[in-house]
Each structure stands twice: as C-alpha cells, then as structure tokens.
C-alpha positions in Angstrom: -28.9 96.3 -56.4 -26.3 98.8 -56.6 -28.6 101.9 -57.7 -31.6 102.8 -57.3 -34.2 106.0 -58.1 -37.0 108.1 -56.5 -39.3 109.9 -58.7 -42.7 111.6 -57.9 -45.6 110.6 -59.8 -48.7 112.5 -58.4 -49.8 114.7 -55.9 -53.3 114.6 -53.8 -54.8 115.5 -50.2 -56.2 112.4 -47.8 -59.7 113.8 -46.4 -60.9 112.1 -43.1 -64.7 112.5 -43.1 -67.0 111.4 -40.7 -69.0 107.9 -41.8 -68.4 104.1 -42.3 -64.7 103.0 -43.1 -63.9 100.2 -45.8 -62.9 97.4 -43.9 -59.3 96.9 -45.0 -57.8 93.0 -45.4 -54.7 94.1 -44.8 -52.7 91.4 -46.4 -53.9 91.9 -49.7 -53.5 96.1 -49.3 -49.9 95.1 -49.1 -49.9 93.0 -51.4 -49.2 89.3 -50.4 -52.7 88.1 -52.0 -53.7 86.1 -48.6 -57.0 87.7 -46.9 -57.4 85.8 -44.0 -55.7 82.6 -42.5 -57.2 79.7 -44.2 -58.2 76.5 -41.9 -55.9 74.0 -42.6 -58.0 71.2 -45.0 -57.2 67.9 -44.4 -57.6 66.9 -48.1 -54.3 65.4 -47.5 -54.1 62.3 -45.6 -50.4 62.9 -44.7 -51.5 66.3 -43.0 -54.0 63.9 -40.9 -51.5 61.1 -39.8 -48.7 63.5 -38.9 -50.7 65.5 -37.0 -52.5 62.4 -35.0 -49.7 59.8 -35.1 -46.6 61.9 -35.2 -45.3 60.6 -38.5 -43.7 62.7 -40.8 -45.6 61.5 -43.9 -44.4 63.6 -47.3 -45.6 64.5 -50.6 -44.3 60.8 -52.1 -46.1 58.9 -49.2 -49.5 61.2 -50.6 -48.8 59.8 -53.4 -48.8 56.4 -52.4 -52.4 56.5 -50.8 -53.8 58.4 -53.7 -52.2 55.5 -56.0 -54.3 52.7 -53.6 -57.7 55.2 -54.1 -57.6 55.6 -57.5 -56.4 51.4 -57.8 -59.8 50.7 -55.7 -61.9 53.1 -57.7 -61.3 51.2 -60.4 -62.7 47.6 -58.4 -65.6 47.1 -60.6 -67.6 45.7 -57.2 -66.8 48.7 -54.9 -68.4 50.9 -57.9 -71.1 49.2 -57.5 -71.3 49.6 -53.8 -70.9 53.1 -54.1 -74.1 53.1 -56.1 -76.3 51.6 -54.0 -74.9 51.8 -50.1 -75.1 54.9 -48.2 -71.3 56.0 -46.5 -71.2 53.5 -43.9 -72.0 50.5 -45.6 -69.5 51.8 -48.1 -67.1 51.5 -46.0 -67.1 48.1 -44.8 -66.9 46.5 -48.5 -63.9 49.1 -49.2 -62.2 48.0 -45.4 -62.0 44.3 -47.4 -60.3 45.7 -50.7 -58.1 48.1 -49.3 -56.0 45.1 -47.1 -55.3 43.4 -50.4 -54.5 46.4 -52.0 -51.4 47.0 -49.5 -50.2 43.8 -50.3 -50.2 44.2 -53.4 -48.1 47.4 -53.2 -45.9 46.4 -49.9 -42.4 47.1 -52.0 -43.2 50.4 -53.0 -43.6 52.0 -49.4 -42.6 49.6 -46.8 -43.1 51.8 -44.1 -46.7 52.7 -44.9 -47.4 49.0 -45.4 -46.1 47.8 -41.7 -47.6 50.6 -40.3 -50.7 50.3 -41.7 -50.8 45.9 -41.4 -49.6 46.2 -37.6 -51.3 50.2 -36.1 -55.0 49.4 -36.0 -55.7 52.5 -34.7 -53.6 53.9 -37.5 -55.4 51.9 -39.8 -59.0 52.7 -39.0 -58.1 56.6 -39.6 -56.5 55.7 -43.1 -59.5 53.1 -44.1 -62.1 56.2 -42.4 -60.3 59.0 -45.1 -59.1 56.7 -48.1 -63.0 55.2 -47.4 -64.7 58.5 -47.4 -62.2 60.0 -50.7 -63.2 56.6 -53.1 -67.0 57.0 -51.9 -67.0 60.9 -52.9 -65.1 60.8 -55.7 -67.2 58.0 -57.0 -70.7 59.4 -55.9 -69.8 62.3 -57.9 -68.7 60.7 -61.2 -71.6 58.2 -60.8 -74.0 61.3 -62.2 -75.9 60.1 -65.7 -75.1 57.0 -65.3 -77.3 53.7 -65.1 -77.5 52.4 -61.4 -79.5 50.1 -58.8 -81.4 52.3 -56.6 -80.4 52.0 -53.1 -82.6 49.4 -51.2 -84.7 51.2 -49.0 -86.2 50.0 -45.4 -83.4 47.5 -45.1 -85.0 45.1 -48.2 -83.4 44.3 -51.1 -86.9 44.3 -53.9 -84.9 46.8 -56.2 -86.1 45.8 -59.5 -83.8 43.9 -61.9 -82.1 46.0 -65.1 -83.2 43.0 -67.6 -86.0 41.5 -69.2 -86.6 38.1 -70.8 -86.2 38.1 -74.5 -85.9 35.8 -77.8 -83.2 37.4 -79.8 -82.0 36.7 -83.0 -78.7 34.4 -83.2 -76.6 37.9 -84.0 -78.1 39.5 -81.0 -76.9 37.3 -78.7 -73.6 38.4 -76.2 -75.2 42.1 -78.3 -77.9 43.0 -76.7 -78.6 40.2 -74.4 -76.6 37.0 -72.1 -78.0 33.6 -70.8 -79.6 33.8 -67.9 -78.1 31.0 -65.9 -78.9 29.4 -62.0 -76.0 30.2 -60.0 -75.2 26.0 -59.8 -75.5 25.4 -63.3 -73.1 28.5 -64.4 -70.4 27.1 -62.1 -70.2 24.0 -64.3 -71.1 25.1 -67.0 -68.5 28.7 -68.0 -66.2 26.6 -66.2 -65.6 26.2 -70.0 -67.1 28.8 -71.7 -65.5 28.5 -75.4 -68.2 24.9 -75.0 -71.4 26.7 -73.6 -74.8 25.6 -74.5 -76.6 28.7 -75.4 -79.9 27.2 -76.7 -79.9 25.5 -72.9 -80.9 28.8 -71.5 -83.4 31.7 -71.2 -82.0 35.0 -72.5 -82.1 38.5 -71.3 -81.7 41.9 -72.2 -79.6 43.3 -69.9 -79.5 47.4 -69.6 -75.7 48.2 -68.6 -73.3 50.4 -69.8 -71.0 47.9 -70.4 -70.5 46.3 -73.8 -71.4 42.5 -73.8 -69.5 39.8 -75.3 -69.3 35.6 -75.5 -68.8 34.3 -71.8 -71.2 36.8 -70.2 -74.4 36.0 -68.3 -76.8 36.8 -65.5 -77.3 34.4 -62.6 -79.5 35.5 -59.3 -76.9 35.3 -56.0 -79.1 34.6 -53.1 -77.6 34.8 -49.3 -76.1 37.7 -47.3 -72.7 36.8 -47.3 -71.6 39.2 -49.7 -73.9 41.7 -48.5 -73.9 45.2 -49.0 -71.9 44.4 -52.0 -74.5 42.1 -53.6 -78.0 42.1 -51.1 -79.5 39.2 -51.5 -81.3 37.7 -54.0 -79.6 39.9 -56.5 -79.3 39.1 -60.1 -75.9 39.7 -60.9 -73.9 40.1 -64.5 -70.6 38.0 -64.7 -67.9 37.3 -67.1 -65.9 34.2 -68.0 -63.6 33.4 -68.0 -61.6 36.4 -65.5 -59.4 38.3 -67.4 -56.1 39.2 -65.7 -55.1 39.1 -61.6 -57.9 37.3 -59.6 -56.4 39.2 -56.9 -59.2 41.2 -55.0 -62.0 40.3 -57.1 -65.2 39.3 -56.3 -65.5 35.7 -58.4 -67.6 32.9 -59.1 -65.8 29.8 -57.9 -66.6 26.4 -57.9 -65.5 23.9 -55.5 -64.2 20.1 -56.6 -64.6 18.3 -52.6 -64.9 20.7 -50.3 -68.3 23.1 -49.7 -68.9 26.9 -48.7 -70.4 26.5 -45.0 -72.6 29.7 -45.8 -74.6 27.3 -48.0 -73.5 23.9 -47.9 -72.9 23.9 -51.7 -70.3 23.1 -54.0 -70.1 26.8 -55.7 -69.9 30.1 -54.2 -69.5 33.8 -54.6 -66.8 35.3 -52.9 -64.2 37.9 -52.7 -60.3 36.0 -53.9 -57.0 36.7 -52.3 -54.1 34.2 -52.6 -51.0 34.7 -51.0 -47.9 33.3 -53.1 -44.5 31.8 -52.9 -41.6 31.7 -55.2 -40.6 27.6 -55.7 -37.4 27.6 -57.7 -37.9 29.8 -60.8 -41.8 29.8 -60.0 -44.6 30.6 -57.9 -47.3 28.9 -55.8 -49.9 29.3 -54.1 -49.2 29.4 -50.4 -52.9 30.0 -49.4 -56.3 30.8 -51.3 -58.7 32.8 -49.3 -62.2 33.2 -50.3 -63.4 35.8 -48.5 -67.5 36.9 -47.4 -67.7 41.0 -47.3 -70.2 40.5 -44.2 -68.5 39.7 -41.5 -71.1 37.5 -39.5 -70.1 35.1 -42.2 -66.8 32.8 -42.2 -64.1 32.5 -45.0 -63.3 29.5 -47.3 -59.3 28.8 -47.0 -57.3 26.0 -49.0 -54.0 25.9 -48.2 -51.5 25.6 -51.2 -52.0 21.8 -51.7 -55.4 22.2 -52.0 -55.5 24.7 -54.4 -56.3 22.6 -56.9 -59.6 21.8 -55.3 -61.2 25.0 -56.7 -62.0 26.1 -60.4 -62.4 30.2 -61.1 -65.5 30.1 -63.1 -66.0 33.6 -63.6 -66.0 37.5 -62.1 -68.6 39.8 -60.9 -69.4 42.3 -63.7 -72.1 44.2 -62.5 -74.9 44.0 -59.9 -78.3 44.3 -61.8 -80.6 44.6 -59.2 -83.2 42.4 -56.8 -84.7 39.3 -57.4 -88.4 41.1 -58.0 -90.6 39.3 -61.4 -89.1 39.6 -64.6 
C-alpha cells in the first residue's frame, strides 16, 4: 500500500467508575474470533498416532482410516453387534473385521498396512479409536430403527422378531421366509433356484430389510460366534451370497471335513481367503473360517482343499433368541 488516510469519525470521554468490570476475552476484542485455547480433540486418529508413536500421519493417511470405518460400518454383522453389545463386546467382533479390511486395502497405503499388520501396540490404539468411531457412529444412526434388545444378565432369551404363519403363495419371500434347521438349510440353499418351500414352516419376519427368493430363518446354536450371534439365536440368511465372501459371516457347508466346535458337517463362521495369481488367474491359497470368540478354534483348508467346502449362504440379520414362537 502506497497511501494511505486518517480521518476522525467521533468523539467521546472513557469514565472509570467504581463496580464490576466486563471480563474481556481478549482475542476476540481484537478481533481474531478465538476466545480461549481449545483442548486439542483427538477426533483425528492421525493426531493420536503422531503424538504416541511419533509418526507423521497426514490428512491422506485420515483419510485412509476413515475409508476402513465407513467400509466396516457397512458389515451387515457388525451392525448388528452394535445393536445389541455394549462397547466392549463391540469391539472384539470389530478387532476380527478390521484385519481383513487392511488386507483388502494393503496397495492403497502400504505404510499404514505394515505398520498396523506388524506394531501390536500400534494396532491396539488404531482398533481402540477406529472400534470406538464405528460403535458411536452406529449407536447414533441406529435410533428408530427395529433392533434385538441387548441380552441382559449374561443370557441370551431375547425374544425372536418372527412368528409362525400360513401365507398365501404371493406372500411368500413378501412378508415371510422358510424357517429352516441350520443342517437342513446347508443342503438344501446349497441350491436355492431348486428349494422345496412346501417342505418347511413359514415365518413372518419383522426387519427392515426387503425379503426376496433364497431367504430364510434358521436358529444358530453354540457360542462360537458369540457376541455377534449369542446362542441359540434365530438368524435371517440369504442365498446364495451376493458379491466378495471376503469378511462375511456365512453359512458353509463342509463335503469331508467337520467344524471341531460341533462335530458337524455345516457351520457358521466368519470367511477370509487369501489368493494367488496362477497364470492369468487366481486361487485360493488358503480359506479361513474364522469363530468371533476367541476360546474357539478356526477351520483352515489349504488351497487344494478348497474345494471341500460349499458357501451356502450369508448372515442377513440376527432376529433374536431362541425363546417360543
């Protein structure tokens, strides 16, 4: 500025009188707009991990862990286990999801992903925040709609969101799905354009989600998959799974070997395969079926086994406990 001008544009007296002075935050007389220093929020995770780990995390990396919440969010199970597990529990089914979620992404932020696969301590504060975000965010979204209560007293007798009907052949897959034993829907959706619905009791189901042909409502018993699904739950499932089996929580059934949770030929687990290009393909390297309760042991087949398994179908929703219907 080469010029400049002062001009007058009132005139007054300051009177100092005895009595209470406005407190003054002086930033704002001035004119900056900050009153006081602010605590620094750790909304970010970056500001978290640079501050304990001495990384220097940016804006993109943010990015990249709010890409995984929102990717998890979207896990139809961990929904559920927001529902109906208190922060904790919560936690330990989202611990499970969030591994195969960094493999998933491993190319798009390699350092994040080595830190995160090989830093446990590093990796308990990311699972603690990203844990805590997905449970909040969820909680708070979860307002008006239909859910399990949570089970109280350390029982699972919440009581089921169906009731046995007889509907009218163009209610069926409408209003209402098959309600199937667990060992008879493994064989049976394992082909589900060929399904026998007059083999099978019917119920109306009350979710939010629309039904359609392939659905139906089996009861999961055993605490492998618990907090997830407690046991005894009656559960709402889908065949045959649409898209990646990557990460979710499926209805498998097994040709020669058995799940060692329950000796049987079927099982309800959580799916992660790890792949291998062969020429101008892929294969499966390894098939992991993995329990969300730790006190129970996985199910792995190796790539030349994989044929040894059939994906019947995927966990829709969890309906409740296995009280009367």
């Amino acid at each position: 500025m080469e010029y400049y001008r002062l001009q007058k544009i009132s005139k007054g007296s300051i009177s100092l009188r005895d009595g209470e002075a406005r407190p003054l935050d002086g930033p704002t007389e001035v004119g900056s707009g900050v009153v006081h220093p602010q605590p620094v929020s750790l909304s970010q995770l970056i500001d978290l991990v640079n501050e304990r780990f001495g990384t220097d995390f940016n804006q993109a990396d943010q990015l990249f862990f709010d890409q995984i919440v929102e990717a998890a969010m979207a896990d139809d199970g961990l929904r559920q286990a927001a529902a109906v597990n208190p922060g904790d529990k919560f936690e330990l089914v989202f611990k499970h999801l969030l591994e195969n979620l960094f493999v998933e992404r491993m190319d798009q932020n390699e350092e994040i992903f080595v830190r995160f696969m090989n830093d446990l301590p590093f990796q308990k504060v990311v699972t603690a925040w990203m844990a805590s975000e997905a449970y909040k965010r969820l909680r708070d979204g979860a307002t008006g709609e239909s859910t399990v209560a949570a089970p109280r007293g350390g029982t699972t007798e919440t009581q089921p969101k169906l009731r046995i009907v007889q509907p009218r052949p163009e209610d069926r897959y409408v209003t209402c799905v098959p309600l199937v034993p667990l060992k008879a829907a493994a064989g049976a959706f394992s082909d589900p354009q060929h399904v026998e619905d007059d083999n099978w009791e019917w119920v109306a189901v009350d979710s939010k989600r629309r039904l359609r042909p392939g659905m139906f409502v089996a009861q999961v018993v055993g605490k492998s998959m618990e907090p997830t699904i407690p046991d005894s739950s009656y559960c709402l499932f889908r065949a045959p799974v649409i898209g990646t089996r990557q990460g979710k929580i499926v209805l498998v059934q097994l040709r020669d070997a058995t799940d060692p949770n329950n000796g049987e030929r079927y099982t309800v687990k959580r799916y992660q395969s790890e792949k291998v290009t062969d020429g101008d393909s892929w294969r499966h390297a390894r098939i992991t079926l993995k329990p969300i309760n730790p006190d129970f042991q996985s199910i792995e087949l190796t790539g030349s086994e994989d044929g040894e398994l059939q994906v019947v179908a995927e966990l829709v929703e969890v309906l409740g406990g296995g009280g009367a219907l």
